[in-house]
LOROPA-432116 format. One record per residue (C-alpha): residue number from 1; residue in one letter; chain; x, y, z negated. Coordinates in steps of 0.2 Angstrom, whole numbers, padded with zeros to 4 digits. Example, Ala and Ser with C-alpha at 12.3 -4.5 7.8 and 13.67 -1.06 7.14 Angstrom:
residues 2
<pt 1,"a","A",<0062,-0022,-0039>>
<pt 2,"s","A",<0068,-0005,-0036>>
***
This chain:
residues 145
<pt 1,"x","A",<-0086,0214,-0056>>
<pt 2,"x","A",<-0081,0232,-0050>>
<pt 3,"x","A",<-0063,0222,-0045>>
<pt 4,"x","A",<-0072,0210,-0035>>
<pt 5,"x","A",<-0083,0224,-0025>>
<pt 6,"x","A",<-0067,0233,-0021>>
<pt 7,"x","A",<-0061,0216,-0015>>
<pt 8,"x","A",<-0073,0213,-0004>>
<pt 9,"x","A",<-0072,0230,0001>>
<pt 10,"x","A",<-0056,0231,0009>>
<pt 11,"x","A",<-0057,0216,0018>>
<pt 12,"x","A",<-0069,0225,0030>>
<pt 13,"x","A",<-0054,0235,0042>>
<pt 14,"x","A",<-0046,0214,0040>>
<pt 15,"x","A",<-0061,0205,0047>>
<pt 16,"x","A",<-0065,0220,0058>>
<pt 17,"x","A",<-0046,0217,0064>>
<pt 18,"x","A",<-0048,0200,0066>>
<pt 19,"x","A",<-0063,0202,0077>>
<pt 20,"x","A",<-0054,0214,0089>>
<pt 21,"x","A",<-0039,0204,0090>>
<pt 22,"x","A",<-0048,0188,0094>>
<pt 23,"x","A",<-0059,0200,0108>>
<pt 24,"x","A",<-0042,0205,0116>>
<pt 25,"x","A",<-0034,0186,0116>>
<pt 26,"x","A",<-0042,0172,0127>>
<pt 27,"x","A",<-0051,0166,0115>>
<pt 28,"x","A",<-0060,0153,0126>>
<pt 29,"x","A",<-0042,0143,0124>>
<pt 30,"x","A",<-0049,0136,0110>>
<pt 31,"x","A",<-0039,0116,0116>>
<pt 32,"x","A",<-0019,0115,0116>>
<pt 33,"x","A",<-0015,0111,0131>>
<pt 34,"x","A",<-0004,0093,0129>>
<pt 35,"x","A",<0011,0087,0138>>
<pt 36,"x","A",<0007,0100,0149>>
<pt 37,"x","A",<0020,0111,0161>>
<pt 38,"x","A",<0031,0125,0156>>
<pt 39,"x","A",<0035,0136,0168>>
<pt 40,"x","A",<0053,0143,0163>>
<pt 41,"x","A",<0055,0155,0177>>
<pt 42,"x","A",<0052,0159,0196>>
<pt 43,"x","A",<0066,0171,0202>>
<pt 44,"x","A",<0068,0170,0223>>
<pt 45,"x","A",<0057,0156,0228>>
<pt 46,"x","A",<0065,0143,0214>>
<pt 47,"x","A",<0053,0137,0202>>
<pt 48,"x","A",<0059,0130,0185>>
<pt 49,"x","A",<0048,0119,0175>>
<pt 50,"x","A",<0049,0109,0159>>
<pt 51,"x","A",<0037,0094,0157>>
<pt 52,"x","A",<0039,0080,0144>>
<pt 53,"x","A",<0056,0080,0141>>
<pt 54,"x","A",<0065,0085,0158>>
<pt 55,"x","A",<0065,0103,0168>>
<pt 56,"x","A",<0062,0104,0185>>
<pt 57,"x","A",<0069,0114,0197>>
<pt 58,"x","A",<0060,0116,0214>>
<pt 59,"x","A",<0060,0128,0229>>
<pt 60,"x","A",<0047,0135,0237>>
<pt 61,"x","A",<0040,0122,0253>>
<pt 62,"x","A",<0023,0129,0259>>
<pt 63,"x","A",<0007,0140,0252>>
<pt 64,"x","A",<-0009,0137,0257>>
<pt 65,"x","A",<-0025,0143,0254>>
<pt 66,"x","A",<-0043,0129,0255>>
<pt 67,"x","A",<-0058,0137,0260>>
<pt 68,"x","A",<-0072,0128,0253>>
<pt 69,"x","A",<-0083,0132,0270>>
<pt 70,"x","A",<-0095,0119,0278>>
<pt 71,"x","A",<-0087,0119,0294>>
<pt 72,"x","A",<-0069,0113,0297>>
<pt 73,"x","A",<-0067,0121,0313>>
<pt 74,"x","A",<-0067,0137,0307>>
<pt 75,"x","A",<-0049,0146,0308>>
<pt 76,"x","A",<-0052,0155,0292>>
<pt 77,"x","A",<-0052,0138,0281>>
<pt 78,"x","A",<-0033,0135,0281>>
<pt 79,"x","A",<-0023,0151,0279>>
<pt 80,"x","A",<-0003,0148,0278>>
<pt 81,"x","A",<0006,0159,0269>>
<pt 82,"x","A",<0024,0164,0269>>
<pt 83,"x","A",<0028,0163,0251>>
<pt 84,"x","A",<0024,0152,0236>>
<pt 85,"x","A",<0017,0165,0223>>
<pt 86,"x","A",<0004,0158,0212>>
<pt 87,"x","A",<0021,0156,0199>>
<pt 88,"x","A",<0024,0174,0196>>
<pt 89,"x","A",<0010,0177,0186>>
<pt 90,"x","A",<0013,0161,0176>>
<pt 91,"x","A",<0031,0161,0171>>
<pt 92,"x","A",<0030,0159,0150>>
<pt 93,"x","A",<0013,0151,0152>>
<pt 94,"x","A",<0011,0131,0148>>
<pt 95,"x","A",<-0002,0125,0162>>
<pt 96,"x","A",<-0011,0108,0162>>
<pt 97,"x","A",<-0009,0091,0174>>
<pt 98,"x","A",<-0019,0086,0187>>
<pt 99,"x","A",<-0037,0082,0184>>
<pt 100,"x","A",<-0035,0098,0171>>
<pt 101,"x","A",<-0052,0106,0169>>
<pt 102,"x","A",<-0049,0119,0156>>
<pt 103,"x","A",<-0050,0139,0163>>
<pt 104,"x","A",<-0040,0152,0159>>
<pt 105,"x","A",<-0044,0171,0153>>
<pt 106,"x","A",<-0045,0176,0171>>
<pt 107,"x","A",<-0058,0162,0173>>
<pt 108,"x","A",<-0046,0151,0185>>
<pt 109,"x","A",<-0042,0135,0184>>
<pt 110,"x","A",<-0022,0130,0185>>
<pt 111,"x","A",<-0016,0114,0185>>
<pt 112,"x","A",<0002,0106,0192>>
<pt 113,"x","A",<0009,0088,0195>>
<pt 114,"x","A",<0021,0078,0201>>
<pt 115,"x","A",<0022,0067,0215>>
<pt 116,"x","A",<0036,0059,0227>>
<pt 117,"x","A",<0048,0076,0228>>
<pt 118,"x","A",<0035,0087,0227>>
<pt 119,"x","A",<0029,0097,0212>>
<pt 120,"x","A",<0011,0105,0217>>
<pt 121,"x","A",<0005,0119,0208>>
<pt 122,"x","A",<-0016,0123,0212>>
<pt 123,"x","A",<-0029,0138,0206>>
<pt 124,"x","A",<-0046,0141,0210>>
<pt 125,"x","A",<-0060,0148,0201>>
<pt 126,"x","A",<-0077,0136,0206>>
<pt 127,"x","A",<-0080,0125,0222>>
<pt 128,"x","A",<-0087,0141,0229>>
<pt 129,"x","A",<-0071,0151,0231>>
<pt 130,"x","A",<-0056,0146,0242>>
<pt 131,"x","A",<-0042,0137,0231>>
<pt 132,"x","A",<-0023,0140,0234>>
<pt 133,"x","A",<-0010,0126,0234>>
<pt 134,"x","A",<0009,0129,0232>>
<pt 135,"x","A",<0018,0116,0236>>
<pt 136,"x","A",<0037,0115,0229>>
<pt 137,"x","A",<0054,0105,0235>>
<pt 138,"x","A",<0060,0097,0220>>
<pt 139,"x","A",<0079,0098,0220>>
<pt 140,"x","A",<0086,0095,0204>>
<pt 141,"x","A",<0078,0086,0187>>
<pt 142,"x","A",<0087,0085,0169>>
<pt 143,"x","A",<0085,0081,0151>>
<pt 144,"x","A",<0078,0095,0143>>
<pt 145,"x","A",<0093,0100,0129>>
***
């Protein structure tokens, strides 16, 4: 019995661990993302993705931020920017496809898609808040090796 107490005993720095680990991770991901996008790397305005079997390469077309205002003839409510950089803080990460509801632990939600020659890539963090859009030139696609 005192073997058992001692035990459950030193599993207390293990569960309080745990606990902390689980506190530092997003722990709202609780859902793996399927057939989502990869995002390989983004070095000089090119974009590599892999998705399903093949990798994308794209380059950088146009950055645009939505504000979510009631009127549209306000200036503020399309803002261009020079550069595409919603993908530097989401090389390594897998994000889901269109119509992909899930947040992540900064609260945003990311999605990207495919259509024509243009792979999209679009954050925002409620229909209260502007949402940015980068738009990328798709110039190559392979077999994933």
């Amino acid at each position: 019995m005192h073997t058992t107490k001692r035990a459950v005993l030193s599993r207390g720095p293990l569960v309080a661990t745990l606990v902390t680990v689980g506190l530092l991770t997003d722990c709202r991901r609780t859902v793996p993302i399927r057939n989502g996008w990869f995002v390989e790397s983004y070095r000089d305005g090119v974009l590599t993705v892999s998705h399903e079997g093949r990798v994308y390469k794209a380059a950088c077309d146009v950055s645009r931020s939505f504000n979510n205002a009631s009127s549209i003839s306000d200036p503020k409510n399309l803002v261009v920017f020079k550069s595409c950089d919603l993908p530097l803080a989401l090389v390594g990460r897998t994000l889901q496809g269109f119509g992909g509801q899930q947040k992540d632990a900064e609260g945003n939600t990311v999605v990207m898609w495919d259509a024509g020659s243009t792979l999209a890539l679009r954050s925002w963090r409620d229909e209260q808040t502007p949402w940015r859009l980068d738009e990328f030139k798709i110039t190559s696609v392979s077999a994933k090796n």
